[in-house]
C-alpha positions as CSV (number, residue, x, y, z in Angstrom):
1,X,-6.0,-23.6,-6.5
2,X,-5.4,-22.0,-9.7
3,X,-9.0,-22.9,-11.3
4,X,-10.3,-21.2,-8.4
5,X,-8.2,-17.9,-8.0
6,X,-8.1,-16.6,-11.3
7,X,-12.2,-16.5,-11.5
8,X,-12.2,-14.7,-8.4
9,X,-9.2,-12.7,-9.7
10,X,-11.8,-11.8,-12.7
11,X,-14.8,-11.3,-10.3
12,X,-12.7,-8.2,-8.3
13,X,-11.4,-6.7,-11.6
14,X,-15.5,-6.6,-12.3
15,X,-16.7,-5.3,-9.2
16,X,-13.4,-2.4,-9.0
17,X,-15.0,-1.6,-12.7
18,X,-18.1,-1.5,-11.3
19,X,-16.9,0.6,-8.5
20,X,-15.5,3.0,-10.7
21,X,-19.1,3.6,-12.1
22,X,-21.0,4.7,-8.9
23,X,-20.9,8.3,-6.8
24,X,-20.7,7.2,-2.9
25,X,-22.3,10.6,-2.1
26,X,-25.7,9.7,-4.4
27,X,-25.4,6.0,-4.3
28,X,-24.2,5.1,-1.2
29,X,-26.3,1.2,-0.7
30,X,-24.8,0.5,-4.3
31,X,-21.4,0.6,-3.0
32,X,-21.8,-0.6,0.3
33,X,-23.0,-3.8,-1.4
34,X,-20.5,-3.8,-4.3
35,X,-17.8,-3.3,-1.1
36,X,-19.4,-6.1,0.8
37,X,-19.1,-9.0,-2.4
38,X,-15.5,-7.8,-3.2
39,X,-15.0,-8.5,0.1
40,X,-16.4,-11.9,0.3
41,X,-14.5,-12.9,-3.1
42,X,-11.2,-10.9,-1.6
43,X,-11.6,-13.3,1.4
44,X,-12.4,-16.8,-0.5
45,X,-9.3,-15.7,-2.6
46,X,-6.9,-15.0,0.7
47,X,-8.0,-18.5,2.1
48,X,-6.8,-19.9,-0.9
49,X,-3.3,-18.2,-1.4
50,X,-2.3,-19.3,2.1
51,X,-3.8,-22.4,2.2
52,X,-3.1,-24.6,-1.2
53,X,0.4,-22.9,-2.5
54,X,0.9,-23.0,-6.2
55,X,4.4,-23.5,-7.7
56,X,3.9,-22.3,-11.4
57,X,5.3,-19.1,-11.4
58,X,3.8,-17.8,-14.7
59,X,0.6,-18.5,-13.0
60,X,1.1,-16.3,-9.9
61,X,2.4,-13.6,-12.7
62,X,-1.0,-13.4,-14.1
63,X,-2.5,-12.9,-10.6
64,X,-0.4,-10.0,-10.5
65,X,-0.9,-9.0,-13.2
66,X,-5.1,-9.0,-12.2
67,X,-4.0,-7.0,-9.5
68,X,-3.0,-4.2,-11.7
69,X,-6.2,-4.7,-13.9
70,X,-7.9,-4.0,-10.4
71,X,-6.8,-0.7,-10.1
72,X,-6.6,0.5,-13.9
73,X,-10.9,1.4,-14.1
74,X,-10.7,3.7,-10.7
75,X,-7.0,5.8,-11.6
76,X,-8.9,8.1,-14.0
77,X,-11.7,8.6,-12.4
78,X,-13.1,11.5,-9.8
79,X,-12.8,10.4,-6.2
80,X,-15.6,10.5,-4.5
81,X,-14.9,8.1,-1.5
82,X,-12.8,11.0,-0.2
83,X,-11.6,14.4,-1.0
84,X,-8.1,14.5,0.7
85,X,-6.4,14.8,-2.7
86,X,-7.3,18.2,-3.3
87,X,-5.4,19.2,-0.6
88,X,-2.3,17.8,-1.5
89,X,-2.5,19.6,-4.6
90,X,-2.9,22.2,-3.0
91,X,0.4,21.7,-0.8
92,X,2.1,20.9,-3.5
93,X,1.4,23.8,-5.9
94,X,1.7,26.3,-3.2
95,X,4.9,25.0,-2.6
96,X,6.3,25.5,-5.7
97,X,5.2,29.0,-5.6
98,X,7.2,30.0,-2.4
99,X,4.6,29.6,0.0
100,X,4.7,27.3,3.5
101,X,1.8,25.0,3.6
102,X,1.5,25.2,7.5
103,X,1.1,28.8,7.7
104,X,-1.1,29.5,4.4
105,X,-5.1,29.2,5.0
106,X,-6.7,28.3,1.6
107,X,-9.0,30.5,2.4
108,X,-7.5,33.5,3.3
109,X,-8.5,36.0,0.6
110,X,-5.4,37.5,-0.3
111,X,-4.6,33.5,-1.5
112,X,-7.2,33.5,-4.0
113,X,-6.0,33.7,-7.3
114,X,-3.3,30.8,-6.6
115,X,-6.7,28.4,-6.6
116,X,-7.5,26.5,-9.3
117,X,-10.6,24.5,-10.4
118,X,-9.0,21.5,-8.3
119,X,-8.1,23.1,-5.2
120,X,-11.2,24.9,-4.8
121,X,-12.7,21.4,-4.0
122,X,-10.9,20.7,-1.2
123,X,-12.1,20.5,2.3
124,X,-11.4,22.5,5.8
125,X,-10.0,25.4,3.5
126,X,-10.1,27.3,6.7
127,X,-7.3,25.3,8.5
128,X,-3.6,24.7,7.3
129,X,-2.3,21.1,6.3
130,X,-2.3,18.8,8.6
131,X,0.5,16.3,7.1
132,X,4.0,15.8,8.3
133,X,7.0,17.4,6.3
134,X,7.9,14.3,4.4
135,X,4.5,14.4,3.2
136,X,4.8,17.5,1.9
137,X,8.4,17.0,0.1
138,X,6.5,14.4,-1.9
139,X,3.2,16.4,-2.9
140,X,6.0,19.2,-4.1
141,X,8.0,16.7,-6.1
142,X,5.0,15.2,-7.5
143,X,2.7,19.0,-8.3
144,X,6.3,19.6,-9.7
145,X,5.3,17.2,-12.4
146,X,1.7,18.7,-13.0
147,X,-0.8,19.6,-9.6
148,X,-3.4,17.4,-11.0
149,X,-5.6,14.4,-9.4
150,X,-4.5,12.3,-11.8
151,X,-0.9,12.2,-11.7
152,X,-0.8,12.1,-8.3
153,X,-3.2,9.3,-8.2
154,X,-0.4,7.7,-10.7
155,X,2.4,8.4,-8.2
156,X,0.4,6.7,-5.8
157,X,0.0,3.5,-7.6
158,X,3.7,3.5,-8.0
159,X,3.9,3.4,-4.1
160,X,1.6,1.0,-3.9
161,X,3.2,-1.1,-6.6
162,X,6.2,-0.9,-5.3
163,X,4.6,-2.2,-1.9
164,X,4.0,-5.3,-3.7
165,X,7.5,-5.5,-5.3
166,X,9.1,-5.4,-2.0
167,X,6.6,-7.9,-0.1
168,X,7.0,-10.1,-3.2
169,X,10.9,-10.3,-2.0
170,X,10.2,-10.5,1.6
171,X,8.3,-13.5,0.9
172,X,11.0,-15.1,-1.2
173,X,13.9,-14.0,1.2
174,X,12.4,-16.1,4.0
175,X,10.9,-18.9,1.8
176,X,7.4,-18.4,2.5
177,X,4.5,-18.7,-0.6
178,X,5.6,-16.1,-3.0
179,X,1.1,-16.5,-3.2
180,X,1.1,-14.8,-0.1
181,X,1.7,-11.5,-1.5
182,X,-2.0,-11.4,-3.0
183,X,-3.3,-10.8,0.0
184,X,-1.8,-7.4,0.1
185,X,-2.3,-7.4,-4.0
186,X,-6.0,-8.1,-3.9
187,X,-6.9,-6.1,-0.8
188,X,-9.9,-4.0,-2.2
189,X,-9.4,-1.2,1.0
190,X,-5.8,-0.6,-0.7
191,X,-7.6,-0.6,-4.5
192,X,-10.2,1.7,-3.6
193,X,-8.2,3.7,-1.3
194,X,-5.1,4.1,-3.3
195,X,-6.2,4.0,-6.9
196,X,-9.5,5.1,-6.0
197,X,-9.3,7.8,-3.7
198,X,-5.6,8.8,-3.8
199,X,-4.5,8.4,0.0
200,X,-1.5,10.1,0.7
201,X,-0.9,6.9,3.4
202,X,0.5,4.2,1.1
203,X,3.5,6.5,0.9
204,X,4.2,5.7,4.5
205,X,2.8,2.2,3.8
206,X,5.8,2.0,0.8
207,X,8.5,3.6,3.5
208,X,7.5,1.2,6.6
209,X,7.6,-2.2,4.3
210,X,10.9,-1.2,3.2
211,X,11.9,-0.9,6.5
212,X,10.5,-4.0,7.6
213,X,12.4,-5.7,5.2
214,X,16.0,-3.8,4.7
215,X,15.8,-5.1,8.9
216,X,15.1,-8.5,8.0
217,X,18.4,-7.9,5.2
218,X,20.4,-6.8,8.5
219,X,21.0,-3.1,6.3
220,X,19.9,-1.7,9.7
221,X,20.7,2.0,8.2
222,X,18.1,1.6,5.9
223,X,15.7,0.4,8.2
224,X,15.9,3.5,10.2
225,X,16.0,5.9,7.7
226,X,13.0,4.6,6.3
227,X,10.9,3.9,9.5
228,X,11.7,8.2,10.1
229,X,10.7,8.7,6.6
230,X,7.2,6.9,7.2
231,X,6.6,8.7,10.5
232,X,7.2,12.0,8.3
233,X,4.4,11.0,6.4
234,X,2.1,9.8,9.1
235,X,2.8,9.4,12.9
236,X,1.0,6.3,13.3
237,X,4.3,4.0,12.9
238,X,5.9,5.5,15.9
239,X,4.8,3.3,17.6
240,X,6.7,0.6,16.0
241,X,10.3,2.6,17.5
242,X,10.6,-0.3,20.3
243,X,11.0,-3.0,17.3
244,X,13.9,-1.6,17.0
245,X,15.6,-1.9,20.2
246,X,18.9,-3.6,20.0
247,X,18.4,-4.4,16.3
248,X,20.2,-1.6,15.3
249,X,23.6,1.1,15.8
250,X,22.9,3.9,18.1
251,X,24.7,5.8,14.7
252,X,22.0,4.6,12.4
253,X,19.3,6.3,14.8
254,X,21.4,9.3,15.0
255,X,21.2,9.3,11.5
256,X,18.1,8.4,10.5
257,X,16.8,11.3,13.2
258,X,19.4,13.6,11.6
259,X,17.6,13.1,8.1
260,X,14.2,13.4,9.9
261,X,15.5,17.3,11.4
262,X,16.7,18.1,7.7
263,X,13.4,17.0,6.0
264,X,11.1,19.1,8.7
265,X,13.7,22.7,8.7
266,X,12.9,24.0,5.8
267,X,9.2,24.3,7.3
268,X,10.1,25.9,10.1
269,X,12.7,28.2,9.6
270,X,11.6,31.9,9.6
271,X,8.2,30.9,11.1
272,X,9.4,30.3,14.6
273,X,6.8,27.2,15.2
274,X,6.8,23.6,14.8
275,X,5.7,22.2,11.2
276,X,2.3,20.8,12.5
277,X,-0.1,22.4,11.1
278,X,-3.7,22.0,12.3
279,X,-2.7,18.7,14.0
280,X,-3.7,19.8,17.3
281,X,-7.3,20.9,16.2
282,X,-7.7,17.8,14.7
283,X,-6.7,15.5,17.7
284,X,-9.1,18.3,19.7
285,X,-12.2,18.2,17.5
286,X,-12.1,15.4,15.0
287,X,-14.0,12.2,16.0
288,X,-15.3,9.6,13.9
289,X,-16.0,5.9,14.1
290,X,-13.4,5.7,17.0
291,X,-15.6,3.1,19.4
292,X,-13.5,2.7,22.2
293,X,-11.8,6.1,22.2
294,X,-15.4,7.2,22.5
295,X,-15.9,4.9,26.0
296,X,-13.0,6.4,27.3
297,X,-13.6,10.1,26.5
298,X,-16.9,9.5,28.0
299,X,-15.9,8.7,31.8
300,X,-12.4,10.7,31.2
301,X,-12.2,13.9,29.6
302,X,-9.0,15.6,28.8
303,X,-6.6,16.7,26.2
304,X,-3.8,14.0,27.2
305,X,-6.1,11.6,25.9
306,X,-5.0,11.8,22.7
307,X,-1.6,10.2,23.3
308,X,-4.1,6.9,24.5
309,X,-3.3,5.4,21.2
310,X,0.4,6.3,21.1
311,X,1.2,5.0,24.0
312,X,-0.8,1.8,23.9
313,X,0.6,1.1,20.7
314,X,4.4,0.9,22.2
315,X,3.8,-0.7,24.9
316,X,2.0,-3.6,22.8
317,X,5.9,-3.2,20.3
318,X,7.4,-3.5,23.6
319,X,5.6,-6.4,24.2
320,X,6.0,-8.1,21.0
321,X,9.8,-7.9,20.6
322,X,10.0,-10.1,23.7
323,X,7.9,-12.7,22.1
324,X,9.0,-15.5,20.0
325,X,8.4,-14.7,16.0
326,X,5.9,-17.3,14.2
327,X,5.4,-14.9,11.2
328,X,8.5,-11.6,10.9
329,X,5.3,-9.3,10.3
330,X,2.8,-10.3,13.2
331,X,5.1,-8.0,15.2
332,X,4.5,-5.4,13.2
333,X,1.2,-5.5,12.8
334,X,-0.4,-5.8,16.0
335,X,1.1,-2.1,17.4
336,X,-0.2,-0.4,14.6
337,X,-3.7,-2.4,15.3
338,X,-4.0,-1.2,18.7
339,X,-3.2,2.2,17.8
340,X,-5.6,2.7,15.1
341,X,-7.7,0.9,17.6
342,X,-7.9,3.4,20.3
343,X,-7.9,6.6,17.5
344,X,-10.3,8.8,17.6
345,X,-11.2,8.8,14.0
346,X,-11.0,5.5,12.4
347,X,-11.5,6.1,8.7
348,X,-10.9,3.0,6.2
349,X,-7.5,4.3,4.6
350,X,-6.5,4.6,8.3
351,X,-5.9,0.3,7.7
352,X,-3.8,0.5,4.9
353,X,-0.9,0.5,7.2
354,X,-2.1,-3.4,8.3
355,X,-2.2,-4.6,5.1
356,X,1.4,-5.2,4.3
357,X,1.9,-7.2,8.3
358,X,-1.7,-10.0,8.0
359,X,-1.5,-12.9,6.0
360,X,-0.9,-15.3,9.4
361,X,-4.0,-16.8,11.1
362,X,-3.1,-14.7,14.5
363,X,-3.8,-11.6,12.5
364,X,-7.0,-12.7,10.7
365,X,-8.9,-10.2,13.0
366,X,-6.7,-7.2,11.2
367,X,-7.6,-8.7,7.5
368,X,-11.4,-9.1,8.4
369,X,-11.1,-5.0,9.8
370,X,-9.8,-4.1,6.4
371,X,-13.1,-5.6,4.6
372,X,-15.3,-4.5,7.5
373,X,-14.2,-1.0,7.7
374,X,-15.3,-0.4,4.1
375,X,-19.4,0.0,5.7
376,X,-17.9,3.3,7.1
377,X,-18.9,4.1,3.5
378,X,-22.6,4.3,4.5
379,X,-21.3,7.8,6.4
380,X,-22.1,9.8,3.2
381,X,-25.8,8.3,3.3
382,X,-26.3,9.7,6.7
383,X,-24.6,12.8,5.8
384,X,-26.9,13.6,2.7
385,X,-30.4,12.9,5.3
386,X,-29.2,15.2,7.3
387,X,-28.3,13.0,10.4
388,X,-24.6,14.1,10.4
389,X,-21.1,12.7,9.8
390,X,-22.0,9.6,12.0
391,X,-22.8,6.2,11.4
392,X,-25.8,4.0,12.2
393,X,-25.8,1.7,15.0
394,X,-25.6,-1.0,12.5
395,X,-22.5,-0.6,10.8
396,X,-20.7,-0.1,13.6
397,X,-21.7,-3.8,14.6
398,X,-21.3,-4.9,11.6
399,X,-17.8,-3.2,11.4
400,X,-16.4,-4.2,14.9
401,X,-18.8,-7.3,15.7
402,X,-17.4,-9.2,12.3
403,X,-13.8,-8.4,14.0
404,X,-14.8,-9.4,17.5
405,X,-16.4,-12.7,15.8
406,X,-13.2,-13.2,13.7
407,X,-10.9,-12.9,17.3
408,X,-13.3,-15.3,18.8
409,X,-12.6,-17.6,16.1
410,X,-8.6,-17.2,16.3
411,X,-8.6,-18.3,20.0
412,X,-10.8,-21.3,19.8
413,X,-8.8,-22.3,16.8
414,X,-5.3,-22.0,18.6
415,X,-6.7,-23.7,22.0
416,X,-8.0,-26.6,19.7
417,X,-4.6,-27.2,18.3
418,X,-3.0,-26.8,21.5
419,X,-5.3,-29.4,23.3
420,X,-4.8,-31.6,20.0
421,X,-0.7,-31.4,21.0
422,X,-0.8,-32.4,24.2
């Protein structure tokens, strides 16, 4: 397995570099293509690392250590994937200077001279932020530091390496193939997106591993604490809240809620109004790549339908803590799947919160979405033509049909083992 990992190992490190080299907004096919073979070595080198398990240690080091040689070409580097960063530097500078980031409009006049080159680059500056408090906390702490793109591209890498670290003892706490953690380590949607493009989301990825794990340690406080921690970055994982039935105290919820209250205050206080931002503009307006959300909006219009995903998304946790467990992070996966499912935007960095729960052949449909999602990238071609922030016909077959054909293949697989045991 070895002789065949470490090539593709070098193969990604190439195509990241390569990556690193190319403007999405001018060279759009370039990168779609790039995106396309690091995803077809990615996958050739996730078949491997669950299939043939190595034992040599040292070797699996070096594979980690690849993983890190991944990301080092696209850290210093402009993003131009995305352009979110800019406005968490600009949350987190404003901060610091006394302001609240849910009632200041970047481009209110009077806010001016608090721009700087950076911020001036970020996009919607007619809205507020649209991230939750604990978001927020963290762009302060790290703008604290210096409200530049790259250091808080570097705090994001620490996330994301720390993602790895705690997988890394998942996998050894339950005996699996420590191998295993390279599909999470070799993922180019979490390279591109995290070292790449900056995403503010592998801060909630970081917060909902650790609670997936401190839960599968039994330090139950922890695990609450740190699934209220990754909802206060993102809201996606509430829907994950009915994992938790039974598995922990009714005082580590109080708690962990407690925390949640304390984080958000400070936000509120003075203002009279909840700390959300321009959350409910975007739920109203935004739409982008969300297929099925589109169906449904289309024969039923209304503004409840925008907690579709929410609720979906428990009742499929609901569902899956009655279930018997084959792999501790199936569970996990599949409410977030359904959820980001039935969004109404589906952008790639939208999956990142998958990655850390696939690696088991019932959730090969989720891994394939992570390398199919990444032709959404073909949305700045259209843009620049003129045609709009919306994506041909054929990448959204391409995107969902390679998902659907990946499910397809799951079932026939699991009814051919089943007919071969009886």
């Amino acid at each position: 397995m070895l002789s065949k990992l470490i090539p593709i190992g070098v193969a990604l490190t190439v195509t990241m570099a390569v990556l690193s080299r190319f403007d999405v907004r001018q060279d759009t096919e370039i990168v779609v293509v790039v995106c396309g073979v690091a995803s077809a070595l990615y996958l050739a080198a996730a078949w491997l690392a669950s299939s043939r398990p190595d034992t040599d240690r040292r070797a699996l080091w070096l594979c980690l250590a690849l993983a890190l040689c991944m990301r080092a070409p696209l850290v210093p580097v402009e993003p131009t994937l995305s352009d979110d960063i800019y406005r968490y530097v600009w949350d987190g500078r404003i901060q610091g200077l006394g302001l609240n980031p849910y009632t200041a409009i970047p481009a209110d006049p009077a806010l001016a001279p608090l721009h700087t080159e950076v911020t001036r680059k970020m996009n919607h500056p007619a809205l507020p932020t649209i991230y939750p408090p604990v978001a927020e906390w963290i762009f302060r702490g790290i703008a604290a530091v210096q409200p530049s793109v790259l250091v808080f591209k570097l705090a994001f890498v620490a996330f994301d390496i720390l993602v790895i670290v705690l997988l890394r003892h998942w996998l050894t706490l339950t005996g699996k193939s420590p191998w295993l953690v390279l599909i999470y380590a070799w993922n180019p949607l979490v390279i591109l997106e995290v070292a790449g493009s900056g995403h503010l989301d592998i801060i909630g990825v970081f917060f909902v591993t650790l609670s997936f794990v401190a839960l599968a340690r039994r330090a139950t406080l922890v695990a609450a604490v740190a699934l209220v921690a990754a909802i206060g970055v993102k809201f996606l994982p509430l829907v994950l809240v009915p994992l938790f039935w039974r598995k922990i105290r009714i005082r580590d919820a109080a708690i962990a809620c407690v925390c949640g209250l304390a984080v958000a205050a400070p936000f509120a206080l003075g203002e009279g109004s909840l700390p959300i931002g321009s959350l409910p503009t975007y739920l109203a307006k935004w739409r982008f790549n969300g297929l099925l959300y589109g169906v449904v909006e289309s024969v039923w219009r209304t503004r409840w339908l925008a907690g579709m995903p929410v609720l979906a998304g428990l009742a499929v946790a609901w569902w899956q803590r009655r279930r018997p467990e084959r792999d501790g992070r199936a569970p996990w996966a599949w409410p977030l799947f359904v959820a980001a499912l039935l969004a109404p935007t589906i952008y790639p960095w939208y999956l990142l919160w998958l990655v850390p729960f696939v690696g088991a052949l019932e959730t090969l449909p989720l891994l394939v979405w992570t390398q199919s999602s990444l032709v959404t990238y073909y949305v700045w071609r259209m843009s620049a033509s003129g045609a709009g922030w919306r994506l041909p016909w054929w990448a959204t077959c391409v995107e969902f049909g390679t998902v659907t054909a990946a499910a397809l293949w799951v079932i026939h697989r699991s009814r051919r083992r089943q007919t071969e045991v009886h």
